[in-house]
C-alpha positions as MATLAB code, in Angstrom:
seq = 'XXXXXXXXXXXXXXXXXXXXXXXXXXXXXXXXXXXXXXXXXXXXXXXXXXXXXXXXXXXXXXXXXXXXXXXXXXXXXXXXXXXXXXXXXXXXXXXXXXXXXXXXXXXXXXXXXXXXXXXXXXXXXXXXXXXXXXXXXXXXXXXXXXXXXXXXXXXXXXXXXXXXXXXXXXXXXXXXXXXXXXXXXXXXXXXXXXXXXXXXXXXXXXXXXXXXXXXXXXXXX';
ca = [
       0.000    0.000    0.000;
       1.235    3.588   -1.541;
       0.485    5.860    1.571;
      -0.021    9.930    0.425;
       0.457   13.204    2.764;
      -1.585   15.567    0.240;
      -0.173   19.349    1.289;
      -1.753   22.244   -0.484;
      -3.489   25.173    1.308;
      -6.451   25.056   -1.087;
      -8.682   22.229    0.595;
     -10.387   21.770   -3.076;
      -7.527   20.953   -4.556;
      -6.513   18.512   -1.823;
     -10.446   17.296   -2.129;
      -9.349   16.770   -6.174;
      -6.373   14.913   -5.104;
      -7.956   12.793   -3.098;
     -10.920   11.614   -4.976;
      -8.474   10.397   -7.322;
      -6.121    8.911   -4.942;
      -8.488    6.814   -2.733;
     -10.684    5.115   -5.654;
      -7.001    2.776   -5.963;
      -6.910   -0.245   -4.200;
      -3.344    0.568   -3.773;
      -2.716    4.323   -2.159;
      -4.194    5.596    1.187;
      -4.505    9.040    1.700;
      -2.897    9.112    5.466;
      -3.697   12.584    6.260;
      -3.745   16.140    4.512;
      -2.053   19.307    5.550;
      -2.903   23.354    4.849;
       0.813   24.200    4.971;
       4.497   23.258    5.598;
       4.473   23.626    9.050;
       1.993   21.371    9.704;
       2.932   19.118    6.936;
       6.146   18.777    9.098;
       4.598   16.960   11.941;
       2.113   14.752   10.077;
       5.175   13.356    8.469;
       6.883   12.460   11.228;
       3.254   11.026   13.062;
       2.440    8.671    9.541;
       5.618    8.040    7.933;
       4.138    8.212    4.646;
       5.817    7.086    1.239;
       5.131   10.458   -0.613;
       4.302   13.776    0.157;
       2.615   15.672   -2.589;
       3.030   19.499   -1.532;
       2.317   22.620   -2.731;
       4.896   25.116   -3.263;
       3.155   28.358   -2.076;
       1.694   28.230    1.213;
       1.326   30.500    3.999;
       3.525   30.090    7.251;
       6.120   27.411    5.681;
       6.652   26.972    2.330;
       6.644   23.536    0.264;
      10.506   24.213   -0.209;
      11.124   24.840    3.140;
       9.487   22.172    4.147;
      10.953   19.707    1.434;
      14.850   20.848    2.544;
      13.592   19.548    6.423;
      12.237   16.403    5.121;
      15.198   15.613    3.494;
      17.538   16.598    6.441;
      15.751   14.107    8.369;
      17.466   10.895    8.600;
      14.584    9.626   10.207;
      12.519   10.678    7.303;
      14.947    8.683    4.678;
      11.917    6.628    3.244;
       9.897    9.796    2.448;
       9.644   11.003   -1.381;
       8.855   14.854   -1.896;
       6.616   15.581   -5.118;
       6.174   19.001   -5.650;
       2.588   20.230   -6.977;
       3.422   23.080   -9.039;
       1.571   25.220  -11.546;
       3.225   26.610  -14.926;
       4.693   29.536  -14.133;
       6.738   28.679  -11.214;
      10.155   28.056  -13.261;
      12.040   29.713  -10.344;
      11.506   27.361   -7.589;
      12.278   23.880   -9.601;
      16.398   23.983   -9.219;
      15.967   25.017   -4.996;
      13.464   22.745   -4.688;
      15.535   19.506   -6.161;
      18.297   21.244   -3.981;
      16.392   20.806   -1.212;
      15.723   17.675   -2.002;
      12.061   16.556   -4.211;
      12.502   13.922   -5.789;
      10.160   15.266   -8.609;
       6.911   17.831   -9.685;
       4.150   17.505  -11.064;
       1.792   20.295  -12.946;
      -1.478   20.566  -11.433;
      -3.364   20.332  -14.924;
      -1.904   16.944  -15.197;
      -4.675   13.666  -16.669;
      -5.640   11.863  -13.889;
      -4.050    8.669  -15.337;
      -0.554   10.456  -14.947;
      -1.207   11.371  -11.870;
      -1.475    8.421  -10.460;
       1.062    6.398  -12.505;
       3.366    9.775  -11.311;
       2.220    8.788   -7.563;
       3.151    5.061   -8.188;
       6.340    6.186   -9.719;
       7.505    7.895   -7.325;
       7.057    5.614   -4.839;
       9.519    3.315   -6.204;
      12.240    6.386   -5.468;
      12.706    6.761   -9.234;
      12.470   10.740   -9.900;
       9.479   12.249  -11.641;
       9.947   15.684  -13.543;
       7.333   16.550  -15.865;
       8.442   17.180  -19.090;
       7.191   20.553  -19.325;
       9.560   21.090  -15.842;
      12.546   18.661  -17.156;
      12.993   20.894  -20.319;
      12.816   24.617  -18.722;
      15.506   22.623  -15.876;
      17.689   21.536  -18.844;
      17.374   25.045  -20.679;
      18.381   26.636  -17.567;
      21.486   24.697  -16.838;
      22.739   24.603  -20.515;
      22.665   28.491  -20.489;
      25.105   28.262  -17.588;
      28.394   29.705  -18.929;
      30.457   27.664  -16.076;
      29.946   24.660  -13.547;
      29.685   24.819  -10.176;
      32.808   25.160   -8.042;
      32.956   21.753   -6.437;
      31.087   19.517   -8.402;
      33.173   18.515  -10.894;
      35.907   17.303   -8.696;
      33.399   14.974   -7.271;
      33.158   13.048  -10.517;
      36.637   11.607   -9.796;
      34.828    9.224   -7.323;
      32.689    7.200  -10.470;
      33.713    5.173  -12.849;
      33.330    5.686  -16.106;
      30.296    3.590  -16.954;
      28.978    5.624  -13.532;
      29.262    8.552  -15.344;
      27.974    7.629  -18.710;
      24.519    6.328  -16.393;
      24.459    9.464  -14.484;
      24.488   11.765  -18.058;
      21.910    9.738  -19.366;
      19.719    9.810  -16.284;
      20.403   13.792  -16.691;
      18.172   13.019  -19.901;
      15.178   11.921  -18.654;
      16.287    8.177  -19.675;
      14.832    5.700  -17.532;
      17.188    2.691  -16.274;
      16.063    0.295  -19.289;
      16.691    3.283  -21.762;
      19.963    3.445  -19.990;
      20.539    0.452  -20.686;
      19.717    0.198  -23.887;
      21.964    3.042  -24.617;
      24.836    1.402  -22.849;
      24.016   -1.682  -24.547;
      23.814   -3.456  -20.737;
      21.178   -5.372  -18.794;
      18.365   -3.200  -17.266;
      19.799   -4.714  -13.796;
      23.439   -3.396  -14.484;
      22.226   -0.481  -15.799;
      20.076    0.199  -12.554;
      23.489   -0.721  -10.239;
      25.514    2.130  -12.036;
      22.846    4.443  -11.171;
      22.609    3.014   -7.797;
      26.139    2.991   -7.149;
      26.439    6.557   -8.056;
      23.825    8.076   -6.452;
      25.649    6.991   -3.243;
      29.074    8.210   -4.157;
      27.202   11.389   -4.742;
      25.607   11.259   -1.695;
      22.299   12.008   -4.127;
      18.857   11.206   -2.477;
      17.661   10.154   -5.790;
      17.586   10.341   -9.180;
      16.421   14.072   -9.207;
      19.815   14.884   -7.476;
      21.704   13.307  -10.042;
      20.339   15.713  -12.683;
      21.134   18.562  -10.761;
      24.609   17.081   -9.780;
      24.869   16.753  -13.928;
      24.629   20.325  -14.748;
      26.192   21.874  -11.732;
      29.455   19.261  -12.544;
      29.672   19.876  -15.898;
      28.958   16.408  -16.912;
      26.441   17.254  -19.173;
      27.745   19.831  -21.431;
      26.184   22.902  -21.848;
      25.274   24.260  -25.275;
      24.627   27.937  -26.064;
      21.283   28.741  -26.082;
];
């Protein structure tokens, strides 16, 4: 069973959400939250698998509120989706810094939603692809990497590498693999393997630790 924290300080949006969400045999809607703040301790009381949160809310924000999940050791298990509208291209790269492992657009088909809900429960990252291409455009406008990163790339293999730019794509592990011309299974250790040389929470971290590295080279725009 899929167990949902629905955050969003507009209770008919949450009541959307959740009409969807508890028609599944599989997902259980735990508990819902107005804001961060209170979002904060209903994690901690249910321990549920994802937390689909709003990014504007009065008296803690969903990116405030993302960056304490994460810190959390004792919240390790808990994936952050983001529920985003649009025009919010701003907070996508501090929100994946603080540590969602994905967004979703609130206009999205129901059927995504839920296969979004079900994919993120298996820790794989979710970006929509209206969000993954305005993320890509803005790191490939970057003139330089970020001061750090790249040194950390000494610690992966090559192969490592090679998974982790693909995964920068949007390429799931068996279209890593097939690009590598490797088993799904080895395909999914490189990733693995990576993300904890990186110290990356999941997959969404390994985009941003892409860009900021330099291991995905930037184009001019």
């Amino acid at each position: 069973m899929i167990r949902v924290l629905l955050v969003d300080d507009q209770p008919l949006i949450r009541s959307g959400f959740r009409a969807l969400l508890d028609i599944e045999d599989d997902i259980e809607v735990v508990a819902e939250a107005g804001d961060g703040s209170q979002a904060l301790a209903l994690v901690r009381e249910h321990l549920p698998d994802i937390v689909l949160i709003d990014v504007q809310m009065p008296i803690m924000d969903g990116i405030e509120a993302t960056r304490r999940i994460a810190a959390d050791p004792a919240l390790a298990s808990v994936h952050v989706v983001i529920l985003t509208n649009y025009g919010l291209d701003e907070y996508v790269f501090n929100a994946l810094r603080a540590g969602a492992a994905g967004f979703l657009v609130k206009d999205i088909e129901p059927e995504d939603f839920l296969h979004a809900v079900r994919v993120a429960a298996r820790g794989d990252a979710l970006l929509a692809p209206s969000i993954t291409r305005r993320l890509i455009h803005r790191y490939v406008t970057q003139p330089q990497p970020t001061p750090g990163r790249a040194t950390a790339l000494a610690d992966l293999t090559n192969r490592e590498r090679e998974a982790v730019a693909l995964v920068a794509q949007g390429l799931s592990n068996d279209e890593v693999a097939d690009r590598m011309v490797i088993s799904p299974l080895t395909a999914k250790t490189h990733v693995n393997r990576a993300m904890t040389k990186l110290h990356a929470r999941d997959r969404a971290q390994l985009v941003v630790f892409a860009y900021e590295s330099g291991l995905v080279a930037r184009r001019d725009s």
